[in-house]
KOLBAVEX-609857 format. One record per residue (C-alpha): residue number from 1; residue in one letter; x, y, z. Coordinates in Angstrom, 1 decimal. Layout:
BEGIN
   n res   east  north     up
 NUM   a      X      Y      Z
...
***
This chain:
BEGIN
   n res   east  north     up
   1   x  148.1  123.3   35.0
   2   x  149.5  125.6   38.2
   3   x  152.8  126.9   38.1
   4   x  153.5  124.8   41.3
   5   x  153.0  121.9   39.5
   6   x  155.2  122.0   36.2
   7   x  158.0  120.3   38.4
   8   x  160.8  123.1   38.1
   9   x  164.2  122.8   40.0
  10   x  165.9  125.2   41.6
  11   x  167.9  125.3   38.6
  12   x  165.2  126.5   36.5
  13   x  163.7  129.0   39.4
  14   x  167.0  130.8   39.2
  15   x  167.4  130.7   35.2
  16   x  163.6  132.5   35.5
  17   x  164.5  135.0   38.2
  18   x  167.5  136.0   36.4
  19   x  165.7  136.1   32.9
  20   x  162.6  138.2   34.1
  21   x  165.3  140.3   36.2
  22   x  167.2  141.1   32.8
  23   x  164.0  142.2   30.8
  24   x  163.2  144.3   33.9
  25   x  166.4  146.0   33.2
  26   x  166.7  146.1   29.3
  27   x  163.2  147.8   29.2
  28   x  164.3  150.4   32.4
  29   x  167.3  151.0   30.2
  30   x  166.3  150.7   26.9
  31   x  169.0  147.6   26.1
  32   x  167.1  145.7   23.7
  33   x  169.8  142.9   23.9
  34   x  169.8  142.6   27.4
  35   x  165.4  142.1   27.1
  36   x  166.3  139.4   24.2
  37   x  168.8  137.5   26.8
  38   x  166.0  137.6   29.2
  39   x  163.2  136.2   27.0
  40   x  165.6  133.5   26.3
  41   x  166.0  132.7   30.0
  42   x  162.5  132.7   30.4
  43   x  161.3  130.6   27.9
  44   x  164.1  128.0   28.4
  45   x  162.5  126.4   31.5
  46   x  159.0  127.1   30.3
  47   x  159.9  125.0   27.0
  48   x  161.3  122.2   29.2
  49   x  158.5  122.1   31.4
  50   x  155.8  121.6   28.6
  51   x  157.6  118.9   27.0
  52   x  158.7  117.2   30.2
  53   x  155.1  117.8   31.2
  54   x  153.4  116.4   27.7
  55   x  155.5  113.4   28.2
  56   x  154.2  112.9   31.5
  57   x  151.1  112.3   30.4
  58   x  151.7  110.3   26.8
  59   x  153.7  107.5   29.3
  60   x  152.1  104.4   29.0
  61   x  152.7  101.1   31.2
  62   x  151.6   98.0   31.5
  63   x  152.7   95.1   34.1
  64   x  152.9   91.3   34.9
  65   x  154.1   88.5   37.0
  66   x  155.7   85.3   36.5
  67   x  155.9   82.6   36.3
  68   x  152.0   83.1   37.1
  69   x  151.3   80.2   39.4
  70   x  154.3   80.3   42.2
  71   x  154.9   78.6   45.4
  72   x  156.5   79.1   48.5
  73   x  160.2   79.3   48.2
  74   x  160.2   80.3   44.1
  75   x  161.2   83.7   43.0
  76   x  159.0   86.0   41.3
  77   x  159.8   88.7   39.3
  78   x  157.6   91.5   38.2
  79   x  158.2   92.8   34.4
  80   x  157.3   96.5   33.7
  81   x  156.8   97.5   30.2
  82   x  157.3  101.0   29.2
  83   x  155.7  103.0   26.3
  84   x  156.6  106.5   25.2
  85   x  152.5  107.0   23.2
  86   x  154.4  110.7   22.3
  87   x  155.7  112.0   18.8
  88   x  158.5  113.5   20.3
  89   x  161.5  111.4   22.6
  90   x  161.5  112.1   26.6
  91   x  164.2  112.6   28.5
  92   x  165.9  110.3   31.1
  93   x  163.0  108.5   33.2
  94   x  163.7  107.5   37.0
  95   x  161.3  104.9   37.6
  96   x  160.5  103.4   41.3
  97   x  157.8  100.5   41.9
  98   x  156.5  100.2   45.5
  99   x  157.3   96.2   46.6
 100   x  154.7   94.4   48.3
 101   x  153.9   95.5   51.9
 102   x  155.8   92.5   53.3
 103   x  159.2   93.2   52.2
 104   x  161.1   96.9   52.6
 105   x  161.9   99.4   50.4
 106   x  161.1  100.1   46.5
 107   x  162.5   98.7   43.1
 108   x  164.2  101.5   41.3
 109   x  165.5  101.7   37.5
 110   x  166.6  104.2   35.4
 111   x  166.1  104.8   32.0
 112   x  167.4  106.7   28.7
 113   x  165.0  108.6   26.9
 114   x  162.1  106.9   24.5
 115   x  162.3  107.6   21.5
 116   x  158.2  107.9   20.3
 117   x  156.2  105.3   20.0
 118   x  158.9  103.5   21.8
 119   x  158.8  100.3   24.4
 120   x  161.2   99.2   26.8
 121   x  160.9   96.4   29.3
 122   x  162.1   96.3   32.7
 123   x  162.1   94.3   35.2
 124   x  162.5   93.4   38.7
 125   x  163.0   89.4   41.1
 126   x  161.2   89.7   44.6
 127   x  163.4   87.5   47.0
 128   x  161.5   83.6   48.1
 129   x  158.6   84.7   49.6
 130   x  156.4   82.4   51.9
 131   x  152.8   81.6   50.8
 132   x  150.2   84.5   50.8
 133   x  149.1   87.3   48.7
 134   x  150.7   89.9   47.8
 135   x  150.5   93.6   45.9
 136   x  153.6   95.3   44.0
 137   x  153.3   98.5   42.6
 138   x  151.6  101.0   41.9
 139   x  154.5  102.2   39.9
 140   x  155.9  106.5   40.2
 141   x  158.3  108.0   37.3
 142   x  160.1  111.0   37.5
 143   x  160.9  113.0   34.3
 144   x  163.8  115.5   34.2
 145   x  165.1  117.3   30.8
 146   x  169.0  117.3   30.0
 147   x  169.5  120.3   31.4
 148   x  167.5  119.1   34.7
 149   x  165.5  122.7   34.8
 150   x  162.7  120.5   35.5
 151   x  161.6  117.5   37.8
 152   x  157.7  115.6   37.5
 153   x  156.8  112.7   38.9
 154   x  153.8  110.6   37.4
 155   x  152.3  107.9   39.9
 156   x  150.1  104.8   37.9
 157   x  147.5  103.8   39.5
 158   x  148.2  100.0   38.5
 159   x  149.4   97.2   40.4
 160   x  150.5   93.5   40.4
 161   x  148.4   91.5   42.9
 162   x  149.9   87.3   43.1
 163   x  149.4   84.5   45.2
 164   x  151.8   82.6   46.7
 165   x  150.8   79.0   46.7
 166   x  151.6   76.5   49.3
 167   x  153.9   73.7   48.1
 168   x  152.1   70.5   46.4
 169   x  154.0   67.8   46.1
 170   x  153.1   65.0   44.0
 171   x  151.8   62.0   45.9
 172   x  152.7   58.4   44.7
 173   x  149.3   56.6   43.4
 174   x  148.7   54.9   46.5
 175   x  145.1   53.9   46.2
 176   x  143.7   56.1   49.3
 177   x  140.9   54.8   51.9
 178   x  137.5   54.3   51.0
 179   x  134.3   55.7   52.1
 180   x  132.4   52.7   52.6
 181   x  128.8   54.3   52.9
 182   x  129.1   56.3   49.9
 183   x  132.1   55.6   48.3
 184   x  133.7   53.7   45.4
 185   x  133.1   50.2   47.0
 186   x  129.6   51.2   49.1
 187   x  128.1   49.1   47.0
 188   x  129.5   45.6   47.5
 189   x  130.2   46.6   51.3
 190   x  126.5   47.3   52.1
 191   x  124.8   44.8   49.9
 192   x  126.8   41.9   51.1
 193   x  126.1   42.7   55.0
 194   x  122.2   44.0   54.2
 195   x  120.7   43.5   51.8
 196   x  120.3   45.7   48.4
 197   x  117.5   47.8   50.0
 198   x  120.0   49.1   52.3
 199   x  123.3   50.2   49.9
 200   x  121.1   53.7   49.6
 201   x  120.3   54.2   52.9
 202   x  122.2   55.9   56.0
 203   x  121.3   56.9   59.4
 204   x  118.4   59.3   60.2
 205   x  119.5   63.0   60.6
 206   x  117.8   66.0   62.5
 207   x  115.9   67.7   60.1
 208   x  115.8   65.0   57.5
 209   x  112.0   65.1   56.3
 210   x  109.9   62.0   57.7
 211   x  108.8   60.7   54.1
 212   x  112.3   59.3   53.7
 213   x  112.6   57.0   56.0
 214   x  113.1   53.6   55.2
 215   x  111.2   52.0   57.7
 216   x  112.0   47.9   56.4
 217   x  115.9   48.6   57.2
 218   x  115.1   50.9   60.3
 219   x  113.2   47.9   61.9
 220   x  116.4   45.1   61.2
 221   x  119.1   47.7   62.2
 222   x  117.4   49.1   65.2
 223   x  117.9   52.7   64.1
 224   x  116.1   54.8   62.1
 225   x  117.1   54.7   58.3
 226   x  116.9   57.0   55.3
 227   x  117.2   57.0   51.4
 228   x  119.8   58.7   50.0
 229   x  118.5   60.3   46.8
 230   x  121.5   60.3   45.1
 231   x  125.1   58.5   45.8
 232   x  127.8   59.8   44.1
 233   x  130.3   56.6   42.6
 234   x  132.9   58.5   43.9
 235   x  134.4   58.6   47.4
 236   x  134.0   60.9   49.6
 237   x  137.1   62.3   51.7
 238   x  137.1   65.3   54.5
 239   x  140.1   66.9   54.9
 240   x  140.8   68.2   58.4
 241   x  143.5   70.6   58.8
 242   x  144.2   71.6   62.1
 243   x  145.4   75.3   62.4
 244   x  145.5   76.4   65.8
 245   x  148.4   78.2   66.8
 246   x  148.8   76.9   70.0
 247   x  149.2   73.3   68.6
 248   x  152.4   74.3   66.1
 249   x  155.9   75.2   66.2
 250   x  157.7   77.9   64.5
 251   x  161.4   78.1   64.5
 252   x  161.1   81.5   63.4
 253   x  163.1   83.5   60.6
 254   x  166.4   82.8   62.5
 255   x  166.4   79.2   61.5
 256   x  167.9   79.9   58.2
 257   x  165.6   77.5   56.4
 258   x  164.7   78.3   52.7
 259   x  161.9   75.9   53.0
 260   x  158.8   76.9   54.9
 261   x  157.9   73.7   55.9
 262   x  161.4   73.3   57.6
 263   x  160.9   76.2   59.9
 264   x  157.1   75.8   60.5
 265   x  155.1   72.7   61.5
 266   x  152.4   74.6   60.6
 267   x  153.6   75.3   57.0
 268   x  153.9   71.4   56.6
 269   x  150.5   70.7   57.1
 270   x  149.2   73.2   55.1
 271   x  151.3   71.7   52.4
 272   x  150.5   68.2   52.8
 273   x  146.6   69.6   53.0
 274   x  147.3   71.0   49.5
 275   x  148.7   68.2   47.9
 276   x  146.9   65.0   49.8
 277   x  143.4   67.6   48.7
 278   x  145.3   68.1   45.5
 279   x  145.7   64.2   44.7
 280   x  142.0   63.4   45.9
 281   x  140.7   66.3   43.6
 282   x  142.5   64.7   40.8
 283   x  141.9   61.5   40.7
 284   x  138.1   62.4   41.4
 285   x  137.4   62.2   44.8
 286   x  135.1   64.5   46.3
 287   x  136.9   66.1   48.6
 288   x  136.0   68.6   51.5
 289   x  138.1   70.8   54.3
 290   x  137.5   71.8   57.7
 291   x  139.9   74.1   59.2
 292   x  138.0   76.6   60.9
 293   x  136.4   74.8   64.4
 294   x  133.8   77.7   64.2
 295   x  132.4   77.2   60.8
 296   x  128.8   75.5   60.7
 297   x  129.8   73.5   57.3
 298   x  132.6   71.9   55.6
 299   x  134.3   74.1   52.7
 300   x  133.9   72.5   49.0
 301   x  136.7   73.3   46.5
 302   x  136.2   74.3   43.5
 303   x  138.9   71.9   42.0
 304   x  142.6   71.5   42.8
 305   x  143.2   75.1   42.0
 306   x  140.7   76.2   43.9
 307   x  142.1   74.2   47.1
 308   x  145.1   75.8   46.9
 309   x  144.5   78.9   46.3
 310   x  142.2   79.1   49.4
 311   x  145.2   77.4   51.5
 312   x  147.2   80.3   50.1
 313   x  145.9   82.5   52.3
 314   x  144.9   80.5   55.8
 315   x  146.1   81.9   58.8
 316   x  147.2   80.2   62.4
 317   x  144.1   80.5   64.5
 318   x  143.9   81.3   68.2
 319   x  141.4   78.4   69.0
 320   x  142.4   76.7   71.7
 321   x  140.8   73.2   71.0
 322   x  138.8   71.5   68.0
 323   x  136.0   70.9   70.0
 324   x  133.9   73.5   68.8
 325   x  134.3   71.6   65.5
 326   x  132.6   68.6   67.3
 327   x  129.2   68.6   65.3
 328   x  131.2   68.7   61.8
 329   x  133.6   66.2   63.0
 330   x  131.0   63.4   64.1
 331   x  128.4   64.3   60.7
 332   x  131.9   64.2   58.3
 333   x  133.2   61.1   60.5
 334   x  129.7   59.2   59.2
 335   x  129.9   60.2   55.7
 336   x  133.4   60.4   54.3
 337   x  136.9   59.0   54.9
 338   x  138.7   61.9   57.3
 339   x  142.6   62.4   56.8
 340   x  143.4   64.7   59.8
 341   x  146.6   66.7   59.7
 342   x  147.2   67.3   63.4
 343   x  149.3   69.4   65.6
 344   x  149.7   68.7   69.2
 345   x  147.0   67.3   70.2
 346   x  145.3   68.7   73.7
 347   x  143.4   66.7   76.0
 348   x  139.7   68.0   74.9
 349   x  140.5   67.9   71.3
 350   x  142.3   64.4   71.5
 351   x  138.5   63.6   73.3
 352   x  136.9   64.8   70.4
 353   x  139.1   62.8   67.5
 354   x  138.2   59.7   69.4
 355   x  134.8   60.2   69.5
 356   x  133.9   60.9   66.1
 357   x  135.4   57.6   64.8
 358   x  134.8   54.4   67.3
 359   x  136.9   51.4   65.9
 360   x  135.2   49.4   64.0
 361   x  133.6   52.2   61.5
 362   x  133.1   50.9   58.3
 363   x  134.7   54.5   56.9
 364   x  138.1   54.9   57.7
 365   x  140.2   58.2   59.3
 366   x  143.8   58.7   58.7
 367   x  145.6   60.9   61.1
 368   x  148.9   62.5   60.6
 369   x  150.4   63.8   63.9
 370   x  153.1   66.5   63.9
 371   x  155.8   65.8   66.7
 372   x  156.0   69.2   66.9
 373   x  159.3   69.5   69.1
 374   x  161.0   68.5   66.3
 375   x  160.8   71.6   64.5
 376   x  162.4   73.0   67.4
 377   x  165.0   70.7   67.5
 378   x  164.2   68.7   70.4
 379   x  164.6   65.0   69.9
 380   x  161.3   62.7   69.1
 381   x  158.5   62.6   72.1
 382   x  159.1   59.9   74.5
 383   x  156.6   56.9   75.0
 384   x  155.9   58.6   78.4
 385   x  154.8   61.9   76.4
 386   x  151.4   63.7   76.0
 387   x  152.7   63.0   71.7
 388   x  152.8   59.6   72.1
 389   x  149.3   59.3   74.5
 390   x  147.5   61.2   72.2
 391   x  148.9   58.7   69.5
 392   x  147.9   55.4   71.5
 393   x  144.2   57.1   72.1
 394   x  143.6   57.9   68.5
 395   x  144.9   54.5   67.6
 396   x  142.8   52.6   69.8
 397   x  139.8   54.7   68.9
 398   x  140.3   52.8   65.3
 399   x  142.7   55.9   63.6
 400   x  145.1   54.8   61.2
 401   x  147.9   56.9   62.8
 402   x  151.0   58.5   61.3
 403   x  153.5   60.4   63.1
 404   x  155.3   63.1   61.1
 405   x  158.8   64.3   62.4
 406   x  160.6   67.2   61.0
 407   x  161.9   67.1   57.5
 408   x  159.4   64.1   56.3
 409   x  158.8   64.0   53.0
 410   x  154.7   64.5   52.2
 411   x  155.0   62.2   49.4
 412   x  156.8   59.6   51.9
 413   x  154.3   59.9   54.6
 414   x  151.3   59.5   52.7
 415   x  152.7   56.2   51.3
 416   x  153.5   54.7   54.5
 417   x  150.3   56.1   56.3
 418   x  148.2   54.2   53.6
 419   x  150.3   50.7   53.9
 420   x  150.4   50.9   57.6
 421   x  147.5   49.0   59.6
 422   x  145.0   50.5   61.8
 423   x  147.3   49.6   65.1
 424   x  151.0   50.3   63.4
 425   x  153.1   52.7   63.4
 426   x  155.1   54.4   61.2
 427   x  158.7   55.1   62.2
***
């Protein structure tokens, strides 16, 4: 180890100076006291320093988080356990743990020696913390003797990485809609209107190889027809979660709201993603997400858990529009039930919505539209307003149409959206 780095004060810089400047002395003039008073300056900070210095390296620690699966708004506190692995006790231990990059400053603690073998458990509560994921640590001690000759710090190269989950509410078992060409009830929907040959068939595809076409059922519907090789018995439900920017409000930090959802439109519909995705997932519904208009495919979950965790993380996007989305939007329109949770909705992606479902589908779409002025404080959109147009269009294109207003309930939307016909409206 260099002499630079055994940590010694200015305390113990002067004690050395002084004791080598004495045994300078006592050997010039033959005072053998005055040499034994030096040694003993000397070898007091060198004494320190090796056992500040052994201790250093003998302190273990080990970390954790709870409680381990958080959501927005909840506390979290990070617990620090501290082990003196040496045979003899340390002296007083300053300890300081970086906080995650989101929030300022560091978590600092001190403690009284360990004796050996020793643990001691500290720990630390990080303020509410919106969704996301975050790092704390890696955690720094600094170990000084009594007689503070010497000062070391020890960083760890450990850390606490959590997620912050969006909030899932739990959703009153409301039976949700159906996907009538490959869901729960395909069966008695298709057979009754053609024929059995017909429940496993759908409409042909591009790229769907020409051996599968069922060519009896292409020549009554007029259409070209394929077998499905397999149909699942459950529904099938496409969750589209509309994350553009543009299209939400955010009262900022000012607002004073402890809920998330209360200051961000945005934040509600990333919650009410989470737990309508959440509710499907449980009770077995296949269950898929768009939420990027440039992705090529929808996103499967790996369960509930693995739905929220990815919503944990999903970031406002600077698209414009959803009609880059169009493709995935018209294909997921045809195959499963879509529950849209919309922002405001602009002229070209209001185009698109309508599009993908005509009234009439046999497979239904739920669309939950965000009067996004309402997070701002203005009052509700007029019946004049682009809100209100876009909610007419979307009804009339056969949308089952919800209109969300700040500080609805997700649970209390999702009921009323489900009892509320095709052309109502919910209020």
């Amino acid at each position: 180890m260099a002499f630079s780095d055994l940590g010694l004060t200015t305390r113990a810089s002067c004690l050395l100076a002084a004791g080598g400047t004495a045994v300078l002395c006592g050997l010039v003039l033959g005072e053998v006291d005055l040499v034994r008073a030096g040694v003993l300056a000397v070898a007091i900070p060198v004494l320190a320093a090796f056992a500040v210095n052994r201790s250093r390296v003998l302190i273990g620690n080990r970390r954790s988080v709870r409680p381990e699966h958080a959501s927005s708004g909840d506390s979290v506190v990070v617990q620090l356990t501290i082990t003196n692995r040496s045979r003899l006790r340390t002296g007083s231990l300053m300890l300081e743990d970086q906080m995650p990059a989101q929030l300022p400053g560091r978590a600092r603690f001190v403690l009284d020696g360990l004796a050996s073998r020793e643990s001691r458990v500290v720990s630390y509560r990080l303020p509410a913390l919106p969704r996301g994921r975050y790092q704390a640590g890696p955690l720094r001690i600094r170990l000084t003797d009594p007689f503070h000759l010497i000062d070391v710090r020890r960083a760890f190269t450990a850390t606490s990485e959590f997620v912050i989950r969006p909030v899932v509410d739990s959703l009153p078992p409301v039976s949700p809609p159906l996907s009538h060409d490959i869901g729960d009830n395909s069966g008695s929907h298709s057979i009754g209107t053609h024929g059995a040959d017909d429940a496993s068939t759908r409409e042909y595809r591009t790229g769907d190889a020409l051996r599968k076409i069922h060519w009896r059922s292409s020549a009554r519907i007029g259409a070209l027809m394929v077998r499905q090789e397999e149909r699942p018995w459950q529904g099938q439900a496409t969750l589209v979660l509309d994350l553009r920017e543009s299209a939400h409000v955010d009262a900022g930090p000012d607002a004073g709201a402890t809920d998330e959802r209360a200051r961000s439109s945005l934040e509600w519909a990333v919650s009410a993603a989470a737990s309508i995705g959440t509710h499907l997932l449980s009770s077995g519904r296949r269950t898929e997400l768009i939420c990027d208009v440039q992705a090529s495919q929808r996103l499967r979950p790996d369960g509930p858990l693995g739905l929220v965790e990815y919503l944990a993380t999903v970031r406002p996007a600077r698209a414009a529009s959803l009609a880059p989305a169009r493709n995935l939007l018209t294909i997921s329109a045809r195959e499963s039930a879509l529950i849209a949770l919309l922002g405001e909705v602009d002229p070209a992606s209001l185009r698109v919505l309508a599009d993908c479902h005509q009234r009439g589908s046999a497979v239904p779409a739920v669309a939950f539209v965000l009067d996004t002025g309402t997070w701002a404080g203005r009052p509700p959109a007029g019946p004049g307003s682009d809100h209100q147009v876009a909610v007419r269009v979307l009804r009339s294109a056969g949308w089952r149409v919800a209109v969300v207003r700040h500080g609805a309930a997700v649970a209390d939307v999702w009921r009323e959206a489900l009892r509320t016909s095709a052309t109502g409206a919910l209020r």
